[in-house]
C-alpha positions in Angstrom: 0.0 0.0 0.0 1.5 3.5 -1.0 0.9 5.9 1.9 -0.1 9.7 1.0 2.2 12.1 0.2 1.0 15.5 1.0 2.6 19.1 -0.1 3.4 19.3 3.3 5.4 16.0 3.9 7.6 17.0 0.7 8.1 20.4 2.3 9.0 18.9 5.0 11.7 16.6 3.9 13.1 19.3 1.8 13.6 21.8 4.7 14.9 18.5 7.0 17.4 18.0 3.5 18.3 21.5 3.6 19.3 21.9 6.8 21.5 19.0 6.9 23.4 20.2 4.1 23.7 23.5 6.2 24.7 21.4 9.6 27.3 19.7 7.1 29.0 22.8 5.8 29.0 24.9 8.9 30.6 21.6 10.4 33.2 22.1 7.6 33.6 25.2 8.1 34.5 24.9 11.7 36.6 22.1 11.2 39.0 24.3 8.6 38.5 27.7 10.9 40.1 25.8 13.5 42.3 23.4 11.9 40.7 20.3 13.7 39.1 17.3 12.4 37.6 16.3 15.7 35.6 19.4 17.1 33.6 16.9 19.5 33.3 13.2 20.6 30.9 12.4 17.9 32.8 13.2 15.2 34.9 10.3 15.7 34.8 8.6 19.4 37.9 6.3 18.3 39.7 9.4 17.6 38.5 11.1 20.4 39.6 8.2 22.8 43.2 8.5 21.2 43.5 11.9 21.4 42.5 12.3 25.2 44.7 9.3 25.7 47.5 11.0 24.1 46.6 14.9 26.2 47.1 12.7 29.3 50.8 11.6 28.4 51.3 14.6 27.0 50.3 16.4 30.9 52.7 14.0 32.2 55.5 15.1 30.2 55.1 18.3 30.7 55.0 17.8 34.5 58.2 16.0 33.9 59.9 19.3 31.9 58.1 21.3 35.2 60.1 18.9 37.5 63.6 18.7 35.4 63.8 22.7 34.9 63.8 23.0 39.0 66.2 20.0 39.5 68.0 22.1 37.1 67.8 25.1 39.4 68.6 23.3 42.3 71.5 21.6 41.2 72.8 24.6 39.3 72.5 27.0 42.4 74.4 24.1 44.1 77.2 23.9 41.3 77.6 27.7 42.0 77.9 27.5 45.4 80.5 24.7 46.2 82.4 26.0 43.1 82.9 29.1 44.9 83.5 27.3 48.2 86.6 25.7 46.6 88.1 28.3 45.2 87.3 30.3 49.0 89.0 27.3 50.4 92.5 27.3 48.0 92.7 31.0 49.2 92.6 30.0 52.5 95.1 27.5 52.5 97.0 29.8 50.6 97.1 32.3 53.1 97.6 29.4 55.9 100.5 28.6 53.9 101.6 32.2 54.2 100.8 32.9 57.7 103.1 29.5 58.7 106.1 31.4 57.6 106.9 32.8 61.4 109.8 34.5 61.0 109.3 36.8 58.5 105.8 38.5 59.7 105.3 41.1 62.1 102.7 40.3 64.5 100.2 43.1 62.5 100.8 41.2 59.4 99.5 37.8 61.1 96.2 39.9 62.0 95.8 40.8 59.2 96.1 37.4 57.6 93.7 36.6 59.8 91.1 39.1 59.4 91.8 37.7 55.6 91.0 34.3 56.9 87.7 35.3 58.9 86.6 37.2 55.5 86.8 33.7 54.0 85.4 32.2 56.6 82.1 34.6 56.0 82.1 34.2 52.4 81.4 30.4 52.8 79.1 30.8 55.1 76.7 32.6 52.9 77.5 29.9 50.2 76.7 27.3 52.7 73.1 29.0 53.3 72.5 29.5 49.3 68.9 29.4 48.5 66.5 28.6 45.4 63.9 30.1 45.2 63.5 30.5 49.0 64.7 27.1 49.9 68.0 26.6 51.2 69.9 23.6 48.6 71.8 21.8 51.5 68.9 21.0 54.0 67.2 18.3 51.8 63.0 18.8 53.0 64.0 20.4 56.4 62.3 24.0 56.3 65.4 26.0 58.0 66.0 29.1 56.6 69.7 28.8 56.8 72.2 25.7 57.5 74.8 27.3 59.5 74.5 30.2 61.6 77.1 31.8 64.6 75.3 31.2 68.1 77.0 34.9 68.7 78.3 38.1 67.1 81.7 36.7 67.7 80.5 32.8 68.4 81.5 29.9 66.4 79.6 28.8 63.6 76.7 25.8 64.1 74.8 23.4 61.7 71.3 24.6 62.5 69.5 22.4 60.3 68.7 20.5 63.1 69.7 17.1 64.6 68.4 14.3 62.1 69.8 13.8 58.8 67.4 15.6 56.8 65.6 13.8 53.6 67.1 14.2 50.5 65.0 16.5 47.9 64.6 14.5 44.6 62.9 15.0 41.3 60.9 12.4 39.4 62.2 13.0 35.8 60.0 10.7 33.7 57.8 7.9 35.0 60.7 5.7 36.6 63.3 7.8 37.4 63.8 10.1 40.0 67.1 12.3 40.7 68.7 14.0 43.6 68.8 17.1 43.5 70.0 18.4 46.5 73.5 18.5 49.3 73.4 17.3 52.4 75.6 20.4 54.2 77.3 18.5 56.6 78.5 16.1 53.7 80.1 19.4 51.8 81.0 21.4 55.3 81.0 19.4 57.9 79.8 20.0 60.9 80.8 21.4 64.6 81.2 17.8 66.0 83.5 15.0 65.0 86.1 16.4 62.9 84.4 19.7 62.9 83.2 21.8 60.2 85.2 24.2 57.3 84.4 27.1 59.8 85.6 25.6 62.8 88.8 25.2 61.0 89.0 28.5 59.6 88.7 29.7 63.1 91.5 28.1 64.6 93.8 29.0 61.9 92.8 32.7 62.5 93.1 32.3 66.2 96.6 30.7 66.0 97.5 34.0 63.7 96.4 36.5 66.4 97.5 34.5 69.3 100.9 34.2 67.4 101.0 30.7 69.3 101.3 27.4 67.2 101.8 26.7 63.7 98.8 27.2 61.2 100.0 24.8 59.0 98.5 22.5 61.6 95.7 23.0 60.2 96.6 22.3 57.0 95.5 18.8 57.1 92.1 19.3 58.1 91.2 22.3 55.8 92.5 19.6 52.6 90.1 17.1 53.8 87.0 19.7 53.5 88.5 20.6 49.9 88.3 17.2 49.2 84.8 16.5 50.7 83.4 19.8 48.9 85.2 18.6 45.4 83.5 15.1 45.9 80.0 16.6 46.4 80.8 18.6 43.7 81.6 15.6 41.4 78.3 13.7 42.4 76.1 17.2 41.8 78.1 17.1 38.2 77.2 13.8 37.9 72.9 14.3 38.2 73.0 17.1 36.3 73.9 15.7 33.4 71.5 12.4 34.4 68.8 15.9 34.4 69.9 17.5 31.3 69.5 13.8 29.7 66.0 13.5 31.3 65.4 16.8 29.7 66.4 15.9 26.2 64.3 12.5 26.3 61.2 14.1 27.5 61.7 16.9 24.4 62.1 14.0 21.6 58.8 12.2 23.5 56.7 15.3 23.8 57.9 16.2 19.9 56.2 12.2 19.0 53.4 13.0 21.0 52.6 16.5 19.7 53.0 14.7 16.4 50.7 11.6 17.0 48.2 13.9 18.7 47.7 16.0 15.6 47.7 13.0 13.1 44.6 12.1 15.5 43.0 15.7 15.7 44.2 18.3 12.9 41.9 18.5 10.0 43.7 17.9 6.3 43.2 21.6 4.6 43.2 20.6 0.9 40.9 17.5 1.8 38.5 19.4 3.9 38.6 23.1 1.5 37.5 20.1 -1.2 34.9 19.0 0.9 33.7 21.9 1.4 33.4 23.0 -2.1 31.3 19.8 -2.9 29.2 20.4 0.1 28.1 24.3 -1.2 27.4 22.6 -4.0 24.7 20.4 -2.9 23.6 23.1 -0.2 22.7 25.1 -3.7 20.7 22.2 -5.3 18.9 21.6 -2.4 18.3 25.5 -2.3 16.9 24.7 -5.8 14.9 22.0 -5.0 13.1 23.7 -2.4 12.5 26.8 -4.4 10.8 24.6 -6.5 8.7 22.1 -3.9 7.3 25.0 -1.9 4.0 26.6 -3.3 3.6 30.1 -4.2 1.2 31.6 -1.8 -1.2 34.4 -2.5 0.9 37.0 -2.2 3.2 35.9 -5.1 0.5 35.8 -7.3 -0.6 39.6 -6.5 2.7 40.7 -6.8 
């Protein structure tokens, strides 16, 4: 049985046709406007599935660069500060070298060796409390604003980072890694127990200058040792940095395959869709035709 067809079913289906072919191109049109192919889910849920799949690594990594360019900070900042304790260090002994040859100073030049020595002695302090970005590098998580501080004006200098080892600050560089990024102080600059620290060294050389009692070369021993222990730390902070700046180039190449998978998934192809859309306002112009022709003239075309 053939069911009736009325003027207004065909009118109907033309205007549904119509504004499918209008849907369709302003869906082109959107899709070249903003270079993407998938615009939402239902354009292509496979697609759609890949390309939030590949978002979420790509998050990751960039919370991986986020990570690396602070372990980068920290470890720089650190470089820069037990470099310069070194070369603060070679002076020293070079002026405890100096200050051992008794004979030939005057007991003004042996203070003022000294006061030399207590200069030094200041310098690395301040290297010892280096910060980034408010943080002080050689007390791991501990929240102490500095490391070492003088109980006095005129005191000796203390570890103040309090009496536990504190926990090491690490990184996590990409999903399985994780890098050190910090210097335990006591392991660069001792401390005021034991063997004693860099400063309590320092001290007694400049005190054995004033006094003009003992030998400074004494000393001499003891202020190698913390060379040694500072060029060791230094080694180790060499070491992770490069372990960082090879974290760093990984994550780049991964993030550059992902960016690229991600728009293979997403980005729209211009020639393709400009095509499309050409064929589209094509049809959009018959159907324009076709309904020009379906819908009956009303009275008012007739009187015009």
């Amino acid at each position: 049985m053939i069911g009736r067809v009325t003027q207004q079913t065909v009118q109907r289906s033309t205007l549904t046709n119509l504004q499918t072919n209008l849907s369709a191109m302003s869906d082109l049109q959107n899709r070249l406007s903003g270079n993407k192919r998938i615009t939402k889910p239902s354009d292509d849920p496979a697609g759609t599935a890949s390309a939030l799949a590949l978002r979420s690594s790509l998050r990751q990594i960039e919370q991986h660069d986020r990570n690396i360019a602070d372990g980068i900070g920290w470890l720089t900042t650190i470089d820069t500060a037990l470099t310069t304790s070194v070369s603060l260090v070679g002076k020293a002994r070079d002026l405890t070298v100096q200050g051992s040859n008794t004979g030939s100073l005057t007991p003004e030049a042996r203070v003022a060796l000294a006061v030399e020595i207590e200069g030094l002695r200041d310098n690395l302090l301040a290297q010892a409390n280096s910060t980034y970005l408010g943080r002080s590098v050689f007390a791991g998580t501990s929240d102490a604003e500095s490391v070492y501080a003088r109980d006095s004006t005129a005191g000796p200098v203390a570890y103040t980072a309090g009496p536990a080892k504190p926990n090491p600050v690490e990184r996590r560089v990409n999903a399985d890694t994780t890098i050190r990024v910090d210097v335990e102080a006591r392991e660069a600059f001792g401390s005021d127990d034991d063997a004693g620290s860099v400063f309590a060294t320092l001290d007694l050389i400049a005190a054995s200058l004033r006094s003009g009692t003992g030998n400074p070369s004494d000393h001499l021993a003891a202020l190698d040792g913390h060379r040694d222990d500072m060029l060791r730390e230094l080694s180790g902070v060499g070491a992770r940095h490069n372990q960082v700046l090879a974290a760093q180039s990984n994550a780049l190449t991964i993030k550059t395959e992902l960016t690229g998978q991600l728009g293979a998934v997403e980005d729209a192809d211009l020639a393709a869709s400009i095509v499309e859309l050409q064929m589209q306002e094509v049809a959009y112009k018959a159907a324009l035709g076709a309904t020009s022709r379906v819908l009956q003239p009303t009275l008012m075309d007739f009187l015009r």
